[in-house]
C-alpha positions in Angstrom: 19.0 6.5 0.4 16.7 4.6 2.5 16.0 0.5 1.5 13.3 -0.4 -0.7 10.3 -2.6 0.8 8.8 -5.5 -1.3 6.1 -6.8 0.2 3.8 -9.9 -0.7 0.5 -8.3 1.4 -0.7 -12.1 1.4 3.1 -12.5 3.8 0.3 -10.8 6.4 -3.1 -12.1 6.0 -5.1 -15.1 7.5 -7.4 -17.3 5.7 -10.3 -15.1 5.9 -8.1 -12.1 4.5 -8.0 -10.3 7.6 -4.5 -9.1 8.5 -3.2 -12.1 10.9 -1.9 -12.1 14.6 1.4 -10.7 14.4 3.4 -8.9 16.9 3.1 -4.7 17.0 6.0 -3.8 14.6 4.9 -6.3 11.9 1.2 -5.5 12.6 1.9 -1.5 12.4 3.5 -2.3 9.1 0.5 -4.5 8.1 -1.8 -1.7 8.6 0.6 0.8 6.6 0.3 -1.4 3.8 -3.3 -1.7 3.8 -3.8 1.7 4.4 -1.7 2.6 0.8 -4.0 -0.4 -1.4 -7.1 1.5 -0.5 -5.6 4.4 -1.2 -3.8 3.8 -4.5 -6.3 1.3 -5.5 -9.4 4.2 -4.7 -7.3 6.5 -6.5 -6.8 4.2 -9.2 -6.1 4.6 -12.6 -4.1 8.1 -10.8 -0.6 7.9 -11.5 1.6 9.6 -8.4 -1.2 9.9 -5.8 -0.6 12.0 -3.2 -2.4 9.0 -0.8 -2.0 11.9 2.6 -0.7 8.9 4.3 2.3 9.8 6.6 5.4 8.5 5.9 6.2 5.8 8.8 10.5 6.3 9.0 11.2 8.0 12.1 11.1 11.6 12.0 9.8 12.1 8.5 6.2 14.1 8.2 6.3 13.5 4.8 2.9 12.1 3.0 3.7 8.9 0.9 2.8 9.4 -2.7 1.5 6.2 -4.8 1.2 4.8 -8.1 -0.7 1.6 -9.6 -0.2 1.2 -13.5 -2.5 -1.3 -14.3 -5.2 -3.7 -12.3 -2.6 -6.3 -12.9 0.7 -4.3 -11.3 2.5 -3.8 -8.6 1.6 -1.0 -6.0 4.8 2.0 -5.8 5.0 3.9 -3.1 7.4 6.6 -2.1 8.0 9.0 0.6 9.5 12.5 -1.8 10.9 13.8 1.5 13.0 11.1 2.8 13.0 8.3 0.0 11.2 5.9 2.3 10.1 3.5 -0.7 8.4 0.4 -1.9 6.4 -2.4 -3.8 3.0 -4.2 -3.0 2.7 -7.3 -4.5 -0.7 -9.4 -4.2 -2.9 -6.9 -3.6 -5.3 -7.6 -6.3 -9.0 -9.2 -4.5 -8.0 -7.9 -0.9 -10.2 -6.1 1.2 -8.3 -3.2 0.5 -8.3 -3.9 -3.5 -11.0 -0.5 -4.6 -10.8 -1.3 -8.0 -13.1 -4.4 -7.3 -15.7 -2.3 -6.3 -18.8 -1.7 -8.3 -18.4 1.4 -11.4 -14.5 1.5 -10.5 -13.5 -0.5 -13.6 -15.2 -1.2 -16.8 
């Protein structure tokens, strides 16, 4: 079983919200991330969204599947093919959040 990521996106933003200078590996992970919020979050209130992201662990072609409960919760994500897994935290008012946009939520 593969280790679980928990992430605080705001770990990887500047001020202005914009994902911050950081070397490649952390900025490819960066990008991940933001890549499942507008996913999940567009997708939102879909429970197990199949987001057609790739899975990023070495080898896997698997497409990461993702869940948001609530506006208020924590992003899950999960690779079915090789367990690749984990949590978004603080992803609410981002520039990735969809649910802020206008007719998504009531």
């Amino acid at each position: 079983m593969s280790n679980t990521y928990v992430t605080d996106i705001t770990h990887y933003l500047d001020a202005t919200g914009e994902l911050a200078e950081m070397p490649g590996e952390a900025r490819q992970l960066a990008s991940f991330l933001a890549l499942l919020i507008d996913a999940a979050t567009q997708a939102f209130p879909a429970r197990d969204y199949n987001t057609r992201i790739r899975c990023r662990a070495a080898a896997c072609t698997g497409s990461i599947r993702a869940s948001v409960a609530s506006e208020d919760s924590e992003i899950l994500w999960e690779c079915p093919r090789c367990g690749h897994h984990g949590i978004i935290r603080k992803w609410q008012g981002t520039k990735w959040d969809q649910t802020r946009q206008e007719g998504l939520v009531g």
